[in-house]
N, C-alpha and C positions, 0 to 999 in steps of 0.2 A: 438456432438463434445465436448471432452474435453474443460475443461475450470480452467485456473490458473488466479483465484483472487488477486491480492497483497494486496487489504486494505477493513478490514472493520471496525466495531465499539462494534461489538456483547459484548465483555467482559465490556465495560463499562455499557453497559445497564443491561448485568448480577449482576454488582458489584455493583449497584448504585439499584439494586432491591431487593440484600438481599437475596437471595434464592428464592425471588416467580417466576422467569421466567424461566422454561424446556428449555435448548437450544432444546430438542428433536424434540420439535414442536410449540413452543412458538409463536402464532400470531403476536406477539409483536416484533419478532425479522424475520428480512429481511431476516438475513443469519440462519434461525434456519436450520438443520438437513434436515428434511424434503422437504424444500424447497430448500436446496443443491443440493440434491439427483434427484431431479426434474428438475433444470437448466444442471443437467451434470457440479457441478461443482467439477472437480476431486479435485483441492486443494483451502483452504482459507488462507489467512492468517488474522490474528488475531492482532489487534492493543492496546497496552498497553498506553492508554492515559487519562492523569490524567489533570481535571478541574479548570482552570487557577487558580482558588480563593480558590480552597484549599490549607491551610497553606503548609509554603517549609517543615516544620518539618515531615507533617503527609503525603508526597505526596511517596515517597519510600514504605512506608503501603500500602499506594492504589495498589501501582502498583503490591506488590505482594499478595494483596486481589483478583488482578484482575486476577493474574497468577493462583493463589488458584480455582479460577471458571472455568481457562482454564482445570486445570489437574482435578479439581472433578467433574463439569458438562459437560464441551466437551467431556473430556476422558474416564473419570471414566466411566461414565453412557451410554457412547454408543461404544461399542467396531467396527463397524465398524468406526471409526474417529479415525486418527492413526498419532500420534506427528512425524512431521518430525524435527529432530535436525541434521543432516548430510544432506549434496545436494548428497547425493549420494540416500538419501530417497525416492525421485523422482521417481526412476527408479524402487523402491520394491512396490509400491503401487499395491493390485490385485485389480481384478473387484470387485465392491459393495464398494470399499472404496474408503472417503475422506481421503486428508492430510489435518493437521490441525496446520500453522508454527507462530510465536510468532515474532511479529514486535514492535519497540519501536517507538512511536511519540513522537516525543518531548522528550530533555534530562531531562526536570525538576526533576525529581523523583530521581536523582541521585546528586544532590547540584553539587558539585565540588569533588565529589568523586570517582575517575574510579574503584575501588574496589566495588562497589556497579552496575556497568555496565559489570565487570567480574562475578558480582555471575544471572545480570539478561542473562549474557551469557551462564550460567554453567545452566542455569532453557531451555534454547532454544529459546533465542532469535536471530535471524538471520537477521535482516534488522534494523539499526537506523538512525530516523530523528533525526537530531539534536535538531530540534524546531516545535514549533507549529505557531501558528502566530506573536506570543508575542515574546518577549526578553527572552532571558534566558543567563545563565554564558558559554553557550558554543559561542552564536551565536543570531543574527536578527534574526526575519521571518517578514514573508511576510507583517504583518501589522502593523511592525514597524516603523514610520515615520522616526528614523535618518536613516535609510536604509544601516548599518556597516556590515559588515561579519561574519567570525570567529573571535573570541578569539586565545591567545594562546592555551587555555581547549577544546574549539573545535577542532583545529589543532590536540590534543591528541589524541582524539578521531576518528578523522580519520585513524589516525594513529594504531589504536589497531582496526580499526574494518579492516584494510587493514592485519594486522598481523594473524589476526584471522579468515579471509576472511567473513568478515559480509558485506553488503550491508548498502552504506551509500545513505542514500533516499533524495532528494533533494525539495519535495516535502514542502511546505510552509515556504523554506526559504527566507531571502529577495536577493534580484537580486544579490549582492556583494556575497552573503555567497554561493549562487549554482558557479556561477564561480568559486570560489576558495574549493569547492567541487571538480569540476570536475577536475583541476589542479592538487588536491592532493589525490584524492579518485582513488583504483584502482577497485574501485568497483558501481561506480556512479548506479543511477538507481531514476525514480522519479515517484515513489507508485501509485501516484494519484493525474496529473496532465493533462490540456489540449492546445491547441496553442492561445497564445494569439493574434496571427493575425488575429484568428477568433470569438476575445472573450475578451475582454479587463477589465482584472481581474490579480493584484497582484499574485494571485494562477498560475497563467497559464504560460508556457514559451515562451519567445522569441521564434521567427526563430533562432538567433545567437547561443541561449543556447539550444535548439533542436540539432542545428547541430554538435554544440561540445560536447553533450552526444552519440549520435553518431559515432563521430569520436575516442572518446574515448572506445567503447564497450558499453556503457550504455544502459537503456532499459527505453520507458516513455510507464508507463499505464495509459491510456485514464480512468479517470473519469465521472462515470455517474450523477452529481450535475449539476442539469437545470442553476444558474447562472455560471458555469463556462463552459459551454458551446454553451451558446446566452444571450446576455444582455440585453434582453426583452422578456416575452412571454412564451408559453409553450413549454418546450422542445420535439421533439421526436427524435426517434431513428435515423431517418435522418440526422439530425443537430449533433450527436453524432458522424457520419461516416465519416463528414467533419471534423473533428477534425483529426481522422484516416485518409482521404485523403490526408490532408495538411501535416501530418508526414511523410506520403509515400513521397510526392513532395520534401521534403528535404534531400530524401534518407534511411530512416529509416525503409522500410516493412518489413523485419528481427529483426528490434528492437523494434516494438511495442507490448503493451500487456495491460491487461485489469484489471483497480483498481476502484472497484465498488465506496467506501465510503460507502456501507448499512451500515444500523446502527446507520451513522453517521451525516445521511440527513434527513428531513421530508419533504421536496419535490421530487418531481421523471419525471424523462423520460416518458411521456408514453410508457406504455407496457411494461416498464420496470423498475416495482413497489417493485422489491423484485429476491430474488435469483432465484425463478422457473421461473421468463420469462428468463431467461438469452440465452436460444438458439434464441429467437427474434433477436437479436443483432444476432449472428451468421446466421440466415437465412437473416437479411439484408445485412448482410458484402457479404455473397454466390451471392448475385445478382450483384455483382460490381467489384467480387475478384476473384484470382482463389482460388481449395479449399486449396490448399497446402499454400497457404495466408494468407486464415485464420485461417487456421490452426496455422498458428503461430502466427499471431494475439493473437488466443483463447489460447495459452499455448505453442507449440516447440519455441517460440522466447525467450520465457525466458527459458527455459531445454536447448537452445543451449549457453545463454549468463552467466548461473549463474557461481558463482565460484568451478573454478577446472572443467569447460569445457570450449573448445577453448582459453581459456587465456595465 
């Protein structure tokens, strides 16, 4: 069964390696090629995230250092992996290929400059988090102790990713800034996040904020990070499906969908260590769900919710 990813980590590991890691096959990397191709996972997306303690001057470099290894070692070097920049890209994908779409974490890389978030638009990037955990000039996240929302500058920026139909990801902001996401976003969505009724972690959402991404169109993809999904112990893929159960129970089995984190973890699910178990997950979902369920679980729930369908 197809499989649509929203978040991983791959390009940082790329760009912080300098040229020595082959996305082709790279052991090193979760989501390399090969182990794609082996999970069945039709599309990735690719996260543009830049390391809190790198200086603010040098962090806009990273990020298109980071872009530089999307298009010269994703693309370049492996002509089945094929840049999606239009949502309409989705639907031209043939057999034997991955998509491969450009997400932003965290605004930092961009100061206060939306001119700088128009040219990482015009490179393909399709989905922004405002933040990462930290503070930044748009907005909190998640492990920001005054716990504030947007800025005016974030406000902006909803506002240009709604113009330009980008997806504005809700994922590691703090509790105020996804509310007022969902309020102003027509595009809400949260990459890689799980229920914190089942799991009591800053990352994870309310019931209340579950139900009003929901209500608004929005789509939450279940992350595979063991602490965010049991807050003790080893995680498996069972304890992962209750996360998905509990979204069901709010109304949500059309809006959920699946945000690995590879890449971006060094702990794991059992069984699911890397991109090639990823039908695991899917044959435990199969014992619990219909297949038309999971199926959208694994991918139609976001093809039916992205922008410029159903909306």
């Amino acid at each position: 069964m197809n499989i649509i990813d929203l978040h991983c980590d791959a390009l940082m590991k790329l760009q912080e390696a300098k040229g020595a890691l082959r996305f082709a096959d790279s052991p090193k990397l979760q989501t390399n090629k090969v182990r794609l191709h082996l999970g069945q996972v039709k599309v990735q997306c690719f996260a543009i995230f830049i390391e809190p303690e790198i200086k603010g001057e040098q962090k806009f470099q990273v990020a298109l250092e980071q872009i530089d290894y999307f298009y010269k070692e994703v693309l370049g070097k492996n002509p089945d992996m094929v840049h999606i920049k239009e949502w309409s890209d989705f639907d031209r994908l043939k057999i034997g290929q991955i998509g491969a779409m450009l997400t932003l974490e965290g605004v930092d890389a961009i100061g206060n400059d939306l001119t700088k978030l128009h040219i990482l638009y015009q490179l393909g990037v399709r989905s922004v988090g405002l933040t990462w955990n930290n503070a930044n000039l748009a907005a909190d996240g998640a492990g920001e102790p005054r716990g504030a929302g947007l800025t005016l500058f974030g406000k902006e920026i909803v506002e240009f990713n709604n113009q330009h139909q980008i997806l504005t990801d809700v994922s590691h902001l703090s509790d105020k800034g996804i509310w007022e996401v969902i309020e102003l976003a027509k595009y809400p969505i949260a990459s890689h996040s799980n229920a914190r009724a089942l799991c009591q972690h800053p990352r994870n959402l309310t019931d209340e904020q579950a139900g009003a991404m929901f209500a608004k169109g929005g789509l939450i993809h279940v992350v595979y990070h063991p602490p965010f999904i049991k807050e003790s112990g080893e995680a498996t893929i069972s304890d992962l499906v209750k996360h998905i159960d509990h979204f069901c129970s709010l109304g949500g089995v059309k809006q959920i969908g699946l945000g690995s984190d590879f890449d971006g973890i060094s702990i794991f699910v059992k069984n699911l260590e890397d991109a090639s178990n990823s039908q695991n997950l899917i044959n435990e979902l199969l014992k619990y769900y219909k297949e038309e369920e999971v199926r959208g679980f694994a991918c139609e729930n976001f093809l039916d919710h992205r922008p410029g369908v159903g909306r």
